[in-house]
C-alpha positions as CSV (number, residue, x, y, z in Angstrom):
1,X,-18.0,23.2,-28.7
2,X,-21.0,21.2,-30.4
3,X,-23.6,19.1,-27.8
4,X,-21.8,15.8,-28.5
5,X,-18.0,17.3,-27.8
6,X,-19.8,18.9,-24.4
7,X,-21.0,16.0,-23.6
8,X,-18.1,13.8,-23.5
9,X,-16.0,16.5,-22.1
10,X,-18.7,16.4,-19.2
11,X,-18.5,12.5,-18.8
12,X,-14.6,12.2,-18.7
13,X,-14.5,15.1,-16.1
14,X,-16.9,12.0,-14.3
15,X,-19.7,14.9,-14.4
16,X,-22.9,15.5,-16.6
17,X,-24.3,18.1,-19.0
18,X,-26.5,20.9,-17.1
19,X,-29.9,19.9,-16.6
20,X,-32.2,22.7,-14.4
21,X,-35.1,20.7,-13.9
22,X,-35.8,23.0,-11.2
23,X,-36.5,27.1,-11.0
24,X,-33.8,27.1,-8.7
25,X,-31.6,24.8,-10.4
26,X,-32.4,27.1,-13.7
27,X,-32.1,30.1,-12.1
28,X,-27.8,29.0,-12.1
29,X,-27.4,29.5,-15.5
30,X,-28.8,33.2,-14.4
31,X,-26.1,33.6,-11.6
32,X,-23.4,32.7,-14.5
33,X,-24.6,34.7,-16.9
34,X,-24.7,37.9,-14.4
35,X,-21.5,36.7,-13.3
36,X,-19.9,37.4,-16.7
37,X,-18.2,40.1,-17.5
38,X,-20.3,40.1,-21.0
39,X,-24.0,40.6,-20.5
40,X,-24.7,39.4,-24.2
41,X,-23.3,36.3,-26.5
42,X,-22.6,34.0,-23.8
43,X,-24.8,30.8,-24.1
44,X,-24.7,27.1,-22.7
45,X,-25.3,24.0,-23.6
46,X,-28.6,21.7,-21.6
47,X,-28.6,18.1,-21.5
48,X,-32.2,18.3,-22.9
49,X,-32.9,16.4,-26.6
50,X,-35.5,15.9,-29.5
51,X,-33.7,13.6,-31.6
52,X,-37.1,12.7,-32.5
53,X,-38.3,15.6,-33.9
54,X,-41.3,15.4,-32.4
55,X,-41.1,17.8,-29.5
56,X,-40.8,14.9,-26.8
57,X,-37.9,16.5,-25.3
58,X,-35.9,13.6,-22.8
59,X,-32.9,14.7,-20.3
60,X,-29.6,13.1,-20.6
61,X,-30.9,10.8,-18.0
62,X,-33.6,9.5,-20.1
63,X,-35.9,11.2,-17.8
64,X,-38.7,13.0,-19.7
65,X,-39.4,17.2,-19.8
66,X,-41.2,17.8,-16.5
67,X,-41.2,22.0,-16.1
68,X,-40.0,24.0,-19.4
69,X,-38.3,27.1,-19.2
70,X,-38.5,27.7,-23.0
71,X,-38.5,31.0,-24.2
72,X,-41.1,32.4,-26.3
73,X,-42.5,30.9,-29.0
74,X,-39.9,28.2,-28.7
75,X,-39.0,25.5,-29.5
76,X,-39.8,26.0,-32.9
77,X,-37.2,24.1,-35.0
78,X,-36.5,27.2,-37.1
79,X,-34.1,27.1,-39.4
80,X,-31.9,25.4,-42.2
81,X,-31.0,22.9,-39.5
82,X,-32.7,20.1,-37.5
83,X,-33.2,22.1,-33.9
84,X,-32.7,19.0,-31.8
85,X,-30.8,20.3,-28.8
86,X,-31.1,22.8,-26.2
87,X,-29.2,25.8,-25.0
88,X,-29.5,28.8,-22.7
89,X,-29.3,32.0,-24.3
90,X,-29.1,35.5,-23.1
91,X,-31.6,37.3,-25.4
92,X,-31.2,40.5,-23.5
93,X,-29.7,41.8,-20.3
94,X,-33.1,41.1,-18.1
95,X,-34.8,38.4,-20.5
96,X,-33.3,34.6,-20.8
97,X,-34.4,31.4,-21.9
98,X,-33.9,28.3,-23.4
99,X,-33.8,27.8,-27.4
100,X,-33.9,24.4,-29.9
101,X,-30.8,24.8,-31.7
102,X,-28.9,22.5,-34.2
103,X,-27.0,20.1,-32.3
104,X,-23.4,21.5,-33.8
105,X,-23.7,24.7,-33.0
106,X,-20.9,26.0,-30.5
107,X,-21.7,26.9,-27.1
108,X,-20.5,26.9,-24.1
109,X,-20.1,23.7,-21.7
110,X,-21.5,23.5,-18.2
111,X,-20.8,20.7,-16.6
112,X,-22.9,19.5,-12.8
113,X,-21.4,17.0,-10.6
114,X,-22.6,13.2,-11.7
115,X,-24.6,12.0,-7.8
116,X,-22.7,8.7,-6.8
117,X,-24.9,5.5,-6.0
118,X,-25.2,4.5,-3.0
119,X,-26.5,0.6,-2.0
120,X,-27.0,-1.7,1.2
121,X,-25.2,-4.8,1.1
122,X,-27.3,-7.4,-0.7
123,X,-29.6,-4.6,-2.9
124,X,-29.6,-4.7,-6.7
125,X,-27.3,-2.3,-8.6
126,X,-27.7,-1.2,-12.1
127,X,-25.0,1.0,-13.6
128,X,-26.3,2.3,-16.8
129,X,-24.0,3.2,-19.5
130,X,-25.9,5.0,-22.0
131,X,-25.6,7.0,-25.1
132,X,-28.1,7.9,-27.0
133,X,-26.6,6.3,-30.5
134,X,-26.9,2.9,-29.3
135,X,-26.4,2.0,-33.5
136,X,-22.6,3.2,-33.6
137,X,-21.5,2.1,-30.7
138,X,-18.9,-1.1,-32.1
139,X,-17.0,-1.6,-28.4
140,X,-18.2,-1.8,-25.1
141,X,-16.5,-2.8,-22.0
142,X,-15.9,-1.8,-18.2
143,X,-13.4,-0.9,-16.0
144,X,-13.3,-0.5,-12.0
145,X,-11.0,1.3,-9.8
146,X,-9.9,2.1,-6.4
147,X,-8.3,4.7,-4.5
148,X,-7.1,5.4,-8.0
149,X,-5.5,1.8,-8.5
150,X,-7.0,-0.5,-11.4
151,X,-9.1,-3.9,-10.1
152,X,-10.8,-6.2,-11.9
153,X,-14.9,-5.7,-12.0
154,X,-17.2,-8.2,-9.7
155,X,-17.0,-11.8,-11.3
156,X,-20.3,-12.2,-9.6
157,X,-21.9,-9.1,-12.0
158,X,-24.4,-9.5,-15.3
159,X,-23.9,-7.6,-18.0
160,X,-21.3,-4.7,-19.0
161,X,-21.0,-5.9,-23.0
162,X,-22.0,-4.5,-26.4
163,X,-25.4,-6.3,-26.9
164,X,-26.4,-5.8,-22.3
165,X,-24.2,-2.4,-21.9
166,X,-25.9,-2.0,-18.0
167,X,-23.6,-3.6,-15.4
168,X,-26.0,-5.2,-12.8
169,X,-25.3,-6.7,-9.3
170,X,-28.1,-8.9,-8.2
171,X,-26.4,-8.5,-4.9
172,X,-24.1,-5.8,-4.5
173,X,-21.0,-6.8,-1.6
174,X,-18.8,-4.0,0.2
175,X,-16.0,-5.6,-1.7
176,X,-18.2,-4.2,-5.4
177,X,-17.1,-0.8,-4.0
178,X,-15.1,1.6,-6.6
179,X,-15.3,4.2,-9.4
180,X,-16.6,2.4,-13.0
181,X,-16.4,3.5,-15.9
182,X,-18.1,2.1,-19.1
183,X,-16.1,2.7,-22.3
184,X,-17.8,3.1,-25.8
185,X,-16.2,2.8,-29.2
186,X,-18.2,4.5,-32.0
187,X,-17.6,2.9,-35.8
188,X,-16.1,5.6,-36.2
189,X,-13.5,5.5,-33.9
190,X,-14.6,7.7,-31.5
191,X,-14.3,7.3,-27.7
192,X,-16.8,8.1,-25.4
193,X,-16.4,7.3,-21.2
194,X,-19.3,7.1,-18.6
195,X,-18.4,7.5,-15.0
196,X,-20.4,6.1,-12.1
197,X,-19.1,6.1,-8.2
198,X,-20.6,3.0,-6.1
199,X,-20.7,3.1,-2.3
200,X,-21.8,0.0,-0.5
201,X,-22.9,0.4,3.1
202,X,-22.3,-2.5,4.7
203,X,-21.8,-3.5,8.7
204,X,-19.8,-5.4,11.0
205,X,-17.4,-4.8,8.0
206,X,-13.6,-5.1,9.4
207,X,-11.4,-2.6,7.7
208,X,-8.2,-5.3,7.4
209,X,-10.5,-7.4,5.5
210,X,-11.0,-4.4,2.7
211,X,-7.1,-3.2,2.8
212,X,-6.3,-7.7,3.1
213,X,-9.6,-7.6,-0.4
214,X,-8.0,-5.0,-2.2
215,X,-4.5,-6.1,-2.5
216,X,-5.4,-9.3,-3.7
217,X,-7.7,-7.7,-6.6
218,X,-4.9,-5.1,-7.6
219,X,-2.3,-8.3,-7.8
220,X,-4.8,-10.5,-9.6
221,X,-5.3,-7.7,-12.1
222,X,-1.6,-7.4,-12.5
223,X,-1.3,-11.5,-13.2
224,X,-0.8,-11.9,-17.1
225,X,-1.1,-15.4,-18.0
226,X,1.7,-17.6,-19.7
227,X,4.8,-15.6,-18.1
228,X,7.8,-17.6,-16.7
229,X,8.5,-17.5,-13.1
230,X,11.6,-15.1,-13.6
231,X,9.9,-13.0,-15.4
232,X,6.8,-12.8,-12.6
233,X,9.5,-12.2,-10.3
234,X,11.3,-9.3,-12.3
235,X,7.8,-7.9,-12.4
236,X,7.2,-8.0,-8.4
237,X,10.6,-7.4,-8.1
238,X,10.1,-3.5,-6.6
239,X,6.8,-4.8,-4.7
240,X,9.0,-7.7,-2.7
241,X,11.5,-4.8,-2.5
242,X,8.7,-2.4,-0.6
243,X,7.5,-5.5,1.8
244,X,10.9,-6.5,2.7
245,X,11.5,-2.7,3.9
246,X,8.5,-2.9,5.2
247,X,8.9,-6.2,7.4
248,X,12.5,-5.1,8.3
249,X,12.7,-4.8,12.2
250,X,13.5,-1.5,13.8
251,X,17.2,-2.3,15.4
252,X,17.2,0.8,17.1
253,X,14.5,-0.1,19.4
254,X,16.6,-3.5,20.6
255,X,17.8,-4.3,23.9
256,X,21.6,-4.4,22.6
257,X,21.1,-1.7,20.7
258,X,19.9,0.6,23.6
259,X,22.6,-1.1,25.7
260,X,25.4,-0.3,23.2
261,X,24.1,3.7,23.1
262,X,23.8,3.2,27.2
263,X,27.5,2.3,27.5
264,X,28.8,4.9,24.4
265,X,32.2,5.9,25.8
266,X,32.4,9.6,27.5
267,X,34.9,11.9,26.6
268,X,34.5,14.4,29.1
269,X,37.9,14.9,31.5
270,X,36.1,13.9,34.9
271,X,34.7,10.9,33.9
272,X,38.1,9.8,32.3
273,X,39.8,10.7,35.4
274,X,37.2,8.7,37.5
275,X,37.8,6.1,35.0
276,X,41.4,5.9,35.7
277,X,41.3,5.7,39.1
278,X,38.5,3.2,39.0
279,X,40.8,0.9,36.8
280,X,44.1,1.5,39.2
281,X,41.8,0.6,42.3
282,X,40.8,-2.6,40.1
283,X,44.4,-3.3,39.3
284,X,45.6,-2.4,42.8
285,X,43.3,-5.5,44.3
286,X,43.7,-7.9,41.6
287,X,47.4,-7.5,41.6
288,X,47.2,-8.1,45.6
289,X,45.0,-11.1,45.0
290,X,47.5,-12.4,42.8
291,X,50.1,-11.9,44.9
292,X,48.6,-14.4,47.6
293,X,48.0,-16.6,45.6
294,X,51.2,-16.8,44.1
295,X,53.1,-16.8,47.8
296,X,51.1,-19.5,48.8
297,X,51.9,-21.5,45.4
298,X,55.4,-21.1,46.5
299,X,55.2,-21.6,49.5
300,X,53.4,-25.7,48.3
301,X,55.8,-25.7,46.5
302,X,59.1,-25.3,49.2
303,X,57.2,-27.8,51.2
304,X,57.2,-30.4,48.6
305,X,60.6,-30.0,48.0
306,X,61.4,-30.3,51.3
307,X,59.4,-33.2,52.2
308,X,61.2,-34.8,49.0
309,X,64.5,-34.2,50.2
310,X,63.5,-35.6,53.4
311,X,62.2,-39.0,51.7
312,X,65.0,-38.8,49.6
313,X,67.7,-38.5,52.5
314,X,65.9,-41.5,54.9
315,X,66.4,-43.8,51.8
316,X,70.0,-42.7,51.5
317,X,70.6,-43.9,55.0
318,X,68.8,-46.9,54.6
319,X,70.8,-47.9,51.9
320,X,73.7,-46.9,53.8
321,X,73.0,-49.3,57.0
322,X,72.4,-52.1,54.3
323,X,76.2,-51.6,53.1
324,X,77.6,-51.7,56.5
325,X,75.5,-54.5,57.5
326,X,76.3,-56.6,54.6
327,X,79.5,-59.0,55.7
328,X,83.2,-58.7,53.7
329,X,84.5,-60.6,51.1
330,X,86.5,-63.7,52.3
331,X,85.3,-64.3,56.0
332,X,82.5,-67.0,55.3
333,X,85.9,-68.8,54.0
334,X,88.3,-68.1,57.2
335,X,85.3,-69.5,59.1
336,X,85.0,-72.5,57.6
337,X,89.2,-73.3,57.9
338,X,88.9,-72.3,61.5
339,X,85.9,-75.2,62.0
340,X,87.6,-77.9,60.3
341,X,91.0,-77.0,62.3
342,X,89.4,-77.7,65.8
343,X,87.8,-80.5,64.2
């Protein structure tokens, strides 16, 4: 693999070229070599270029050649090829070094882990995207994520565009938090990714007000513009789905429902005999209570009979004594003859 394919392999594994700035840090590429199974042929890439060619040697960082582990006589830009780039190769078992080397030779990639940036609350954050052919690069734009979900990047940060490619926070917030990534288009076509990690410390931070920040920047980045309300709700439609479930009350945990499992009927022989006699018992003293009252119903009710039969009777002999009382047809007349006679 040439320097340029290692070095965009590197940056989409969110990591950098190799750079042992350091006798310890150089003495790795000794421990992987050793560890090998071959002892000769294996070589590997250094993020260390001279595009220059004229031996001022800068890192991938844009930080300049401090301590050179060169080996003899080297670099020397021998050869039919520019020598621009750098690469570790085992000369022989017990002797290794760094050589110049044309930049599309193939070697071997070895990637180190990029170091994540970490801010106060209110500092200033740069996030560099860089690439050392600043002349091909056509597109340039930035992304953000979180917790592997896609948000939209700070509205409050300068930069992150083709002609000012750093992405600066004047004022970084907990909320600018996330892994960004600067995208790069060559003329060519070619696609090339830098991968930065920001951690913001920040205090008296409450974490409902993170979970409460970061649903409302995934939904805004879902939000395209110029859609009709049906079809924003077809869109949501399995996210309402999830915070209806969600909301849904736990029946099982209700009064009713712990009554209704309370009382669940019992088959077993002894209750259902216990049952039985309970019920009969039940029966037994309603049915008595019942009975009482029903006696003494009829009972009201013989005496209202009889006391209208007794009412009725007295009027019958009332009526009675008014008959024989009342005086015969024809003897107001004999009266009468009988007065006028003596008269």
């Amino acid at each position: 693999m040439n320097f340029a394919d290692s070095r965009a392999l590197c940056e989409n594994l969110n990591a950098e070229m190799i750079m042992p700035k350091t006798v310890e840090e150089n003495s790795i590429l000794s421990e992987i070599h050793s560890g090998s199974i071959f002892w000769f042929g294996w070589s590997y890439w250094i993020g260390l270029t001279d595009y220059g060619k004229n031996l001022e040697w800068t890192w991938n960082d844009d930080s300049q050649l401090g301590l050179d582990f060169f080996y003899e006589n080297e670099p020397n830009n021998h050869g039919l090829e520019s020598e621009e780039c750098v690469a570790y190769l085992p000369v022989v078992s017990t002797v290794n070094g760094w050589f110049d080397v044309p930049c599309q030779s193939q070697m071997t990639t070895v990637c180190q882990k990029k170091p994540d940036i970490t801010a106060m609350e209110n500092e200033r954050v740069d996030l560099t995207c860089k690439e050392r052919y600043t002349q091909k690069i056509s597109k340039l734009f930035w992304t953000r994520s979180v917790d592997d979900t896609s948000v939209p990047v700070s509205e409050y940060a300068v930069g992150g565009n083709i002609t000012s490619r750093s992405l600066v926070f004047e004022h970084v917030q907990w909320s600018d938090e996330g892994t960004y990534r600067c995208h790069m288009t060559t003329i060519s076509g070619f696609g090339l990714t830098v991968t930065t990690r920001l951690f913001v410390n920040a205090t008296n931070m409450m974490p409902c007000r993170c979970e409460y920040r970061r649903t409302l920047e995934y939904w805004s980045s879902k939000i395209i513009q110029n859609k009709t309300r049906e079809e924003l709700i077809m869109e949501l439609e399995p996210k309402l789905q999830m915070m209806k479930k969600e909301m849904e009350m736990n029946k099982t945990q209700l009064s009713s429902s712990i009554r209704k499992r309370t009382s669940a009927p019992d088959k077993r022989k002894s209750s259902e005999t216990m049952g039985l006699a309970g019920a009969t018992f039940i029966f037994i003293v309603v049915g008595l209570m019942m009975l009482v009252d029903i006696l003494t119903i009829v009972k009201h009710v013989k005496s209202a009979v009889k006391c209208w039969n007794s009412k009725k009777m007295e009027k019958l002999k009332l009526e009675d004594m008014k008959i024989k009382m009342k005086p015969k047809p024809g003897t107001n007349k004999l009266k009468n003859e009988i007065s006028e006679s003596f008269a």
